[in-house]
C-alpha positions in Angstrom: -1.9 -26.8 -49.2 1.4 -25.9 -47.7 1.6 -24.5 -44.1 4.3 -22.0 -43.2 6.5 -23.3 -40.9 6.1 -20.5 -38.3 2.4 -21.5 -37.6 3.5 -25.0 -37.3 5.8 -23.4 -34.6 3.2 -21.7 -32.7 2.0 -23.4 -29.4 -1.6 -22.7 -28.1 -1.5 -20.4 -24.8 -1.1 -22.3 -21.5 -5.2 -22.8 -20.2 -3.5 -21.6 -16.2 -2.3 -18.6 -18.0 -4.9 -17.7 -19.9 -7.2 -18.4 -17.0 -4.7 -15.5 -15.1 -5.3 -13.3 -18.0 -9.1 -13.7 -18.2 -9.4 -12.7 -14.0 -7.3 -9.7 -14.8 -8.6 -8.6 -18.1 -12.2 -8.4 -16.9 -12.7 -5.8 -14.1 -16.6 -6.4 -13.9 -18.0 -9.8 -14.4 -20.8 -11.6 -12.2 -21.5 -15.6 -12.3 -23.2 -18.1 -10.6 -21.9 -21.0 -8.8 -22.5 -24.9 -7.1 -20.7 -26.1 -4.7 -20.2 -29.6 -3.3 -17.8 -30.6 -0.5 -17.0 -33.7 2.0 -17.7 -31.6 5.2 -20.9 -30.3 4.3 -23.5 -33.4 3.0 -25.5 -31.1 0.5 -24.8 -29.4 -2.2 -25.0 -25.7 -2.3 -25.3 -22.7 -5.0 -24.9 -19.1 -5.0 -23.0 -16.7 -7.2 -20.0 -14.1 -7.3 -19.9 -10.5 -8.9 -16.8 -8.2 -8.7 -16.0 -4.9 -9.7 -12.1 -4.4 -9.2 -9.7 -3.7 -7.6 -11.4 -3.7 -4.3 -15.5 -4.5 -4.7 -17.2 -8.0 -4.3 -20.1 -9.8 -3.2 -20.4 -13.3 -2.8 -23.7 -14.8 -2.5 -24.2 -18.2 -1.0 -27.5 -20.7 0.1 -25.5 -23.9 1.2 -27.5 -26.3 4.0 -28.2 -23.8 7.2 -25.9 -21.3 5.8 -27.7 -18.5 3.9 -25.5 -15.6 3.6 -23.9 -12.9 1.7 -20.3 -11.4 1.7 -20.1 -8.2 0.7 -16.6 -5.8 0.3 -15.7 -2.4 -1.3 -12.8 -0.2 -0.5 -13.2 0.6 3.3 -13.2 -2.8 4.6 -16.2 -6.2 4.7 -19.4 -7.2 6.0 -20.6 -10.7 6.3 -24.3 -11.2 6.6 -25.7 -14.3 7.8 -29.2 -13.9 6.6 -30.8 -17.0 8.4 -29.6 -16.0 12.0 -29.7 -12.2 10.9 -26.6 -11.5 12.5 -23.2 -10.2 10.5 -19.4 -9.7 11.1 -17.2 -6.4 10.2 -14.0 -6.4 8.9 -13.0 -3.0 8.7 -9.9 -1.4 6.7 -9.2 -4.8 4.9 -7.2 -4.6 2.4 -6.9 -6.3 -1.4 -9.6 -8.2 -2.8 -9.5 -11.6 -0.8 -11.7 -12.4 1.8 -11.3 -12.8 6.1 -11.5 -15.5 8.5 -15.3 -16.7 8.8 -17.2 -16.0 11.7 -19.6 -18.4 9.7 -17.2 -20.9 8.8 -17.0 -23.7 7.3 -19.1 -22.7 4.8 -17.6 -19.9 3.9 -14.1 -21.7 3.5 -15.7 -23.9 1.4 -17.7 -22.1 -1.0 -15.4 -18.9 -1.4 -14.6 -18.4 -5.3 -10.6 -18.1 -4.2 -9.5 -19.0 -7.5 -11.5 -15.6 -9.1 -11.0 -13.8 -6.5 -7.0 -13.7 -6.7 -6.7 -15.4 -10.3 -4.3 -17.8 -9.0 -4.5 -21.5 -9.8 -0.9 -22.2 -8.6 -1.8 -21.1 -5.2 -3.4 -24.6 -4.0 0.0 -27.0 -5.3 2.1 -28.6 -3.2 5.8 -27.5 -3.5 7.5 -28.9 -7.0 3.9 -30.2 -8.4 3.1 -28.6 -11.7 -0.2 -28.8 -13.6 -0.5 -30.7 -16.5 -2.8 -30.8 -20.0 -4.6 -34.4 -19.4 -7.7 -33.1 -22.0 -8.5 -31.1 -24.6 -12.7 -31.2 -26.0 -13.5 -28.3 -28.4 -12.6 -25.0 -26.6 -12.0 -26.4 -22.9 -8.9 -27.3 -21.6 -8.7 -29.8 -18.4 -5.5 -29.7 -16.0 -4.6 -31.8 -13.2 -1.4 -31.7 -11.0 -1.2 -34.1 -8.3 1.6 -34.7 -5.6 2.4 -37.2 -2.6 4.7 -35.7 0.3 5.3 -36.4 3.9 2.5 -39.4 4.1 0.0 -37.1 2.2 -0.9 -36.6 -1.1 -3.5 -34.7 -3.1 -4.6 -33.5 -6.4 -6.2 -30.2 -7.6 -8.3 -30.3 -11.0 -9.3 -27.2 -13.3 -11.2 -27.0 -16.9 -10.6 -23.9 -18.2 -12.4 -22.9 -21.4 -11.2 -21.4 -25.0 -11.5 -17.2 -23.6 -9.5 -18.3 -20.0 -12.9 -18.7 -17.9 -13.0 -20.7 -15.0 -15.5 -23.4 -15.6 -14.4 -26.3 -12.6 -12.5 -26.5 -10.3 -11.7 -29.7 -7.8 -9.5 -30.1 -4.8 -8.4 -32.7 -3.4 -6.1 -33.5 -0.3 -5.2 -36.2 2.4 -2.9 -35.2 5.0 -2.2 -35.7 8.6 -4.7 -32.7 9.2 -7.9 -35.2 7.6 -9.0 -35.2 4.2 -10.5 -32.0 2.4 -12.9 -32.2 -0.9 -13.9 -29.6 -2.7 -15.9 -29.0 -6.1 -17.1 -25.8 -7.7 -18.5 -25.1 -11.1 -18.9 -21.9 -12.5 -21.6 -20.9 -15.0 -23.4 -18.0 -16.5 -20.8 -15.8 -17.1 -22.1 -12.1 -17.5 -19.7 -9.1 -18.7 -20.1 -5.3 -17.2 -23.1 -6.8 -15.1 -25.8 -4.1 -14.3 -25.5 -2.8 -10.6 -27.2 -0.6 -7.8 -26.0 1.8 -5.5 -26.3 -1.5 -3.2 -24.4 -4.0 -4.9 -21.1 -3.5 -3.0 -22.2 -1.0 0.0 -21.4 -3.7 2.9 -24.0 -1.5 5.5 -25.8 -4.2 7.8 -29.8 -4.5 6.4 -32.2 -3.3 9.5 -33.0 -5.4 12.1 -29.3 -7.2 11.9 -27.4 -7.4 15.0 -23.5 -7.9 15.2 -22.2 -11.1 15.7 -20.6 -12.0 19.1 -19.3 -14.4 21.4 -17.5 -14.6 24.6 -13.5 -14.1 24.1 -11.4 -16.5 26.6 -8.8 -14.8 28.6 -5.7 -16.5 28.3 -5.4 -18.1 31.7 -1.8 -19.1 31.0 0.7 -16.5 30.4 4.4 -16.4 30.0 6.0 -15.6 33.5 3.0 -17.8 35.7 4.4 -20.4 37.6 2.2 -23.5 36.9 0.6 -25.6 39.9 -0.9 -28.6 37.6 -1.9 -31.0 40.8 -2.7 -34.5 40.9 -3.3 -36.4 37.3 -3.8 -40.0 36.0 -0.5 -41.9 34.9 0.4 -45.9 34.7 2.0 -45.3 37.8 -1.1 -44.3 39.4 -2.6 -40.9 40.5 0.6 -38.3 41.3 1.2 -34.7 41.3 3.1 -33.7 38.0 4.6 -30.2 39.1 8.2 -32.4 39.8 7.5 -34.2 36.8 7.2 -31.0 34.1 9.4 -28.3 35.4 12.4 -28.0 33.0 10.8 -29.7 30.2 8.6 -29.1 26.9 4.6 -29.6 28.4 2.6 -30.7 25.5 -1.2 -30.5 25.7 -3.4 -32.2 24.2 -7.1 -33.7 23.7 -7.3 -37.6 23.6 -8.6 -38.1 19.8 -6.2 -34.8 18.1 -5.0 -35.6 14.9 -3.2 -32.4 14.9 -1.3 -33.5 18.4 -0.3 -36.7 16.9 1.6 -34.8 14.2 3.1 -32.8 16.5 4.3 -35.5 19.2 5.6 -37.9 16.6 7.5 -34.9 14.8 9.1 -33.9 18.3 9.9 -37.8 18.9 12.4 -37.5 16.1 14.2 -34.1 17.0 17.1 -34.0 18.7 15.4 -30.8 21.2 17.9 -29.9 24.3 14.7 -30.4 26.3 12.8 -33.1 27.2 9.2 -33.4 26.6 6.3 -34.6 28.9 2.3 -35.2 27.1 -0.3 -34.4 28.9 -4.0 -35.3 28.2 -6.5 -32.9 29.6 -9.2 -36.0 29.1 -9.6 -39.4 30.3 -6.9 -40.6 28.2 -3.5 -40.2 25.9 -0.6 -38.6 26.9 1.7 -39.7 30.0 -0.4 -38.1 32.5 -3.8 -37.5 32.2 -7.4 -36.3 33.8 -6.2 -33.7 35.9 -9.2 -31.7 38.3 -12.0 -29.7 35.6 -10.0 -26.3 36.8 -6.6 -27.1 35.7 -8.0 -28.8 32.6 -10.4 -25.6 31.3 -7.1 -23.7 32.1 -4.9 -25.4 30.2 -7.7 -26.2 27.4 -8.3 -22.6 27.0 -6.2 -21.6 23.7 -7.1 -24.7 22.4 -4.9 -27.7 21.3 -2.1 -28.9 20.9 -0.9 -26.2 23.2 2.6 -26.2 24.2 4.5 -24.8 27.2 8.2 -24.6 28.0 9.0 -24.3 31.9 12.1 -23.6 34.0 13.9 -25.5 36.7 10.9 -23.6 39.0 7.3 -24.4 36.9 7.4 -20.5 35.4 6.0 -20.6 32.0 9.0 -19.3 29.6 7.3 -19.8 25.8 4.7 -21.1 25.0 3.3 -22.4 20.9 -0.4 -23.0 19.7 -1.3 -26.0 17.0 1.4 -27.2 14.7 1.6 -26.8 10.9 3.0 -29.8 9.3 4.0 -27.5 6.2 7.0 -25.4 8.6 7.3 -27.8 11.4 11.2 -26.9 11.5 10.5 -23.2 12.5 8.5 -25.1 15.8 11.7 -26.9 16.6 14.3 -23.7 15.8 12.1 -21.5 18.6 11.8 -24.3 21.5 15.6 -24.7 20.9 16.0 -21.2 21.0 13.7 -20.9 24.1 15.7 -23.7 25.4 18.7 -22.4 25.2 17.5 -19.2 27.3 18.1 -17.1 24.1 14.2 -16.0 23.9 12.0 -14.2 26.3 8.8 -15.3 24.4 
């Protein structure tokens, strides 16, 4: 039998496309999902129905997390059905999700990949995936990549009508290592719905979620008087010591801080930079009085402060991401330089 040439030309459909056209092509489809991840020791389940563009519910029962997220066009609701508490997130837009009040369950166990149809989303810059399997209908893709001392590798199997049947993430980075698996099963078309389904109104007997907001006890224009702290010199007050320079914060054990400090080691900054530890080690000074220590503490760490000649606080930078670390140096040169009233 001869084959026209033309059909021997013809290439199946790329499985990361096809998975793109499948999120896009069905408006209304539920499923149910299982979870497993390295920061939470059991395994959990739960299950995701949308109704775009802007209604979803994800459903998820995942160790002591027992809780539902629920959107539709005016904004979200999370419910935490074991401490019967929730969280508003009024006039969001687009159907993504918001920053847990729950977390980390709900960064783990979030369906990102249906909720945005994006697959591309979790590589590393210049990583592409690649066809590694092929068994009946489902296609299995893998891209992995290895930058700046990390590396990682993000698995999908995507089946013959672009449905989203695993997914896998893996990544090991200065920030610790992240592991996540989801499967997806029980895919249902047009699903039958209530009036409830995506109305995100807290059930009775909820109450809103809240906790105490720090004030910022360090603000740009305070002149800092940081006292007496540890050194290898012996106990000293630090106020000479800082003034004019980059003051970097930290906690003793920070894997964040250590990317930060040994990424400032190698810039060429027209400032210099002093550590500081607000615990009982790290840094080149270190356990200063409770006081000074909650205040500096209170953003959280690696916290950052530039000073003038006279201790005032002229800019000042929380955390560091590893992934823009040059836009960190540009600003404290800027701020250095006098250029920036941040």
């Amino acid at each position: 039998m001869l084959i026209p040439i033309a059909l021997l030309l013809i290439r199946p459909v790329d499985g990361i496309q096809r998975f793109h056209d499948f999120v896009n092509k069905n408006k209304s489809f539920s499923v149910q999902i299982s979870a497993r991840s390295n920061i939470i020791p059991t395994p959990g389940k739960g299950s995701y129905i949308v109704n775009r563009p802007n209604s979803f519910r994800v459903s998820i029962d995942w160790g002591a997390a027992d809780y539902n997220y629920v959107k539709d066009a005016s904004g979200a609701v999370e419910f935490e059905r074991y401490r019967k508490t929730y969280q508003e997130y009024p006039g969001s837009q687009g159907i993504f999700y918001d920053e847990s009040t729950f977390a980390p369950i709900q960064a783990e166990s979030m369906p990102i990949p249906l909720l945005n149809g994006d697959l591309k989303m979790f590589l590393a810059p210049r990583s592409t995936y690649k066809l590694v399997k092929q068994q009946g209908g489902n296609q299995t893709y893998t891209a992995t990549w290895s930058i700046d001392g990390g590396n990682g590798k993000v698995t999908a199997v995507i089946g013959a009508d672009g449905r989203l049947i695993h997914f896998e993430v893996y990544a090991n980075n200065q920030m610790g290592v992240m592991h996540r698996v989801m499967d997806f099963s029980n895919y249902v078309f047009n699903p039958k719905t209530n009036p409830y389904t995506f109305i995100p109104v807290p059930p009775l007997g909820f109450t809103i979620y809240q906790f105490p907001t720090t004030y910022p006890e360090v603000q740009i224009g305070h002149t800092l008087q940081l006292g007496t702290w540890k050194s290898a010199a012996g106990s000293k007050n630090i106020d000479a010591d800082v003034r004019g320079k980059l003051m970097v914060i930290r906690e003793p054990s920070s894997p964040p801080a250590d990317a930060l400090i040994a990424y400032l080691d190698k810039q060429n900054l027209p400032v210099k930079t002093v550590v500081v530890s607000v615990g009982e080690s790290g840094g080149q000074f270190w356990a200063p009085a409770p006081a000074i220590a909650s205040k500096l503490s209170s953003f959280g760490t690696p916290f950052s402060i530039l000073l003038d000649a006279q201790g005032k606080v002229t800019a000042m930078w929380l955390g560091f991401n590893p992934d823009r670390p040059e836009q960190l140096v540009a600003e404290i040169t800027k701020a250095a330089k006098g250029t920036s009233g941040e």
